[in-house]
SEGUVO-326747 format. One record per residue (C-alpha): residue number from 1; x, y, z. Coordinates in Angstrom, 3 decimals, always signed. Example, Ala and Ser with C-alpha at 12.3 -4.5 7.8 and 13.67 -1.06 7.14 Angstrom:
[1, [+12.300, -4.500, +7.800]]
[2, [+13.670, -1.060, +7.140]]
This chain:
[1, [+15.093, +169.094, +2.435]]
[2, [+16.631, +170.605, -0.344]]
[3, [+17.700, +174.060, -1.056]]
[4, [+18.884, +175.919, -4.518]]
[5, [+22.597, +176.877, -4.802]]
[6, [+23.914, +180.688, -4.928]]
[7, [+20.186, +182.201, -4.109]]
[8, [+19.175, +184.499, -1.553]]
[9, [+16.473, +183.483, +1.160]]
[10, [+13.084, +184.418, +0.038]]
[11, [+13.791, +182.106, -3.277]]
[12, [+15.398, +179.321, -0.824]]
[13, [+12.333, +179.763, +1.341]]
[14, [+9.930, +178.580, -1.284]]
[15, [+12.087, +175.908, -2.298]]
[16, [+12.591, +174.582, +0.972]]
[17, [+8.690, +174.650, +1.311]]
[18, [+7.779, +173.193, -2.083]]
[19, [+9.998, +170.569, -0.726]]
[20, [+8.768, +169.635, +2.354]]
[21, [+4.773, +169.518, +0.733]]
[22, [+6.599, +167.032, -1.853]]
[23, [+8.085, +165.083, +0.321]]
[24, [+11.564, +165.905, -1.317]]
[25, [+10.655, +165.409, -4.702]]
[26, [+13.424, +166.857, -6.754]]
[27, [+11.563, +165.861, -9.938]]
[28, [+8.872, +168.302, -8.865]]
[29, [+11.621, +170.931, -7.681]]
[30, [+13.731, +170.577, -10.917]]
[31, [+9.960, +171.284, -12.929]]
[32, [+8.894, +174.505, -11.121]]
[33, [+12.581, +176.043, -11.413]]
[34, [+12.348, +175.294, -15.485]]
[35, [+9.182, +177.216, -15.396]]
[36, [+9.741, +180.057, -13.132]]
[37, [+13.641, +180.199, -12.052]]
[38, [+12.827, +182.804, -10.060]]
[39, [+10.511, +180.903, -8.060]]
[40, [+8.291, +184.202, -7.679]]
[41, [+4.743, +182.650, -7.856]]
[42, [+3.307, +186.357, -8.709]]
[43, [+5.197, +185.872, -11.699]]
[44, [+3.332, +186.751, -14.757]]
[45, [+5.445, +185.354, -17.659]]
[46, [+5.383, +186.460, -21.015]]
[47, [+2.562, +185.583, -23.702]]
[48, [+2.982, +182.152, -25.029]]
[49, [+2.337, +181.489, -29.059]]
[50, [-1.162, +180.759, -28.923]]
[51, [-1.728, +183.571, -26.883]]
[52, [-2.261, +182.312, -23.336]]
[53, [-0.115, +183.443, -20.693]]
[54, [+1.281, +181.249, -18.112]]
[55, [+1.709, +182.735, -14.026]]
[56, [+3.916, +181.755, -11.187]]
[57, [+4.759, +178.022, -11.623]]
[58, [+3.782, +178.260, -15.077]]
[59, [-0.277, +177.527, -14.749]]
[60, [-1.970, +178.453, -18.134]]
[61, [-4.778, +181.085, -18.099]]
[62, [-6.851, +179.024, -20.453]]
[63, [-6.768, +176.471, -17.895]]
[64, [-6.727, +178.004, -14.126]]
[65, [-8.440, +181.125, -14.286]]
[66, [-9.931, +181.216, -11.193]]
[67, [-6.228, +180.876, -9.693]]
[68, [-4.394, +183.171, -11.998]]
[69, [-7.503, +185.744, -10.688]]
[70, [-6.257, +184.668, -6.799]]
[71, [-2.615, +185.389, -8.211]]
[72, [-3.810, +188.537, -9.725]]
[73, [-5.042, +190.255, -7.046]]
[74, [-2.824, +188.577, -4.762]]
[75, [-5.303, +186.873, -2.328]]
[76, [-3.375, +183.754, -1.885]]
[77, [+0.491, +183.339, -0.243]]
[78, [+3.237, +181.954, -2.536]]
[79, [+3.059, +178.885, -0.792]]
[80, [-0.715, +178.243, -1.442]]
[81, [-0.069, +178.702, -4.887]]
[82, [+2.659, +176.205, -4.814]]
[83, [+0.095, +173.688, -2.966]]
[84, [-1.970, +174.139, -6.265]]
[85, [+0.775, +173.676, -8.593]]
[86, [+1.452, +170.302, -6.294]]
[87, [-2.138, +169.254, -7.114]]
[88, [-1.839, +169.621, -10.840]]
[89, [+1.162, +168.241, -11.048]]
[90, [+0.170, +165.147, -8.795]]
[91, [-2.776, +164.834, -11.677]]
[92, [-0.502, +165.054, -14.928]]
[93, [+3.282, +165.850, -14.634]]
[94, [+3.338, +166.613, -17.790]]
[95, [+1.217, +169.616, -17.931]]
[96, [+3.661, +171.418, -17.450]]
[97, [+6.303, +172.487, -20.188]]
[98, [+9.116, +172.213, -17.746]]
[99, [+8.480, +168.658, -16.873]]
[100, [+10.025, +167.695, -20.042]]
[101, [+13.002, +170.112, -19.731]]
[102, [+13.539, +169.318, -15.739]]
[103, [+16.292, +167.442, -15.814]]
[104, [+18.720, +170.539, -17.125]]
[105, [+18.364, +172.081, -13.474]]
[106, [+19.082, +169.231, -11.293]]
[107, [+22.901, +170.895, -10.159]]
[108, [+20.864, +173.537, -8.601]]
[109, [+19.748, +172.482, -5.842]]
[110, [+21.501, +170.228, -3.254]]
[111, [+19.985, +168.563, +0.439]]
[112, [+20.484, +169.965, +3.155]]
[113, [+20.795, +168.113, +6.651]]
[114, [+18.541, +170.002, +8.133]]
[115, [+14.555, +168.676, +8.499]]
């Protein structure tokens, strides 16, 4: 299971989940931490140039609005919104901007023994 160097728990927490539902995919890991390195999936980021705004893992409110309203109102855990962000990525990788950027973060996160 991996884990994300020089963080405190609640981050390491959703790492070590978004892990385990990935079956260690540090691919995966490396993506959400290039879109939200805070790994705060209530995260509303800042407006993008065509003037969407992206939210926690860095889903697109012209494309999952009924999430971003879950998000929102904060009706769903952290980890369920990771589970979505799992599914979309599982359908296309690269629908998300930090797919193409992931590899920059790998040396933050190591594997732990523990499982």
């Amino acid at each position: 299971m991996y884990e994300k160097k020089k963080v405190g728990e609640d981050q390491n927490k959703l790492v070590r989940y978004a892990s385990l539902i990935s079956g260690n995919d540090i691919d995966w890991l490396m993506t959400i931490e290039a879109e939200n390195g805070l790994w705060d999936m209530y995260r509303k980021h800042p407006k993008n140039r065509n003037g969407t705004t992206d939210w926690g893992c860095g889903l697109n409110s012209a494309y999952h609005k009924p999430m971003i309203e879950k998000i929102k109102a904060k009706s769903v855990t952290q980890e369920q919104v990771l589970e979505y962000c799992r599914g979309v990525y599982l359908k296309r990788k690269t629908a998300f901007y930090g797919y193409k950027v992931r590899l920059r973060h790998k040396s933050k996160f190591y594997l732990t023994t523990d499982y």
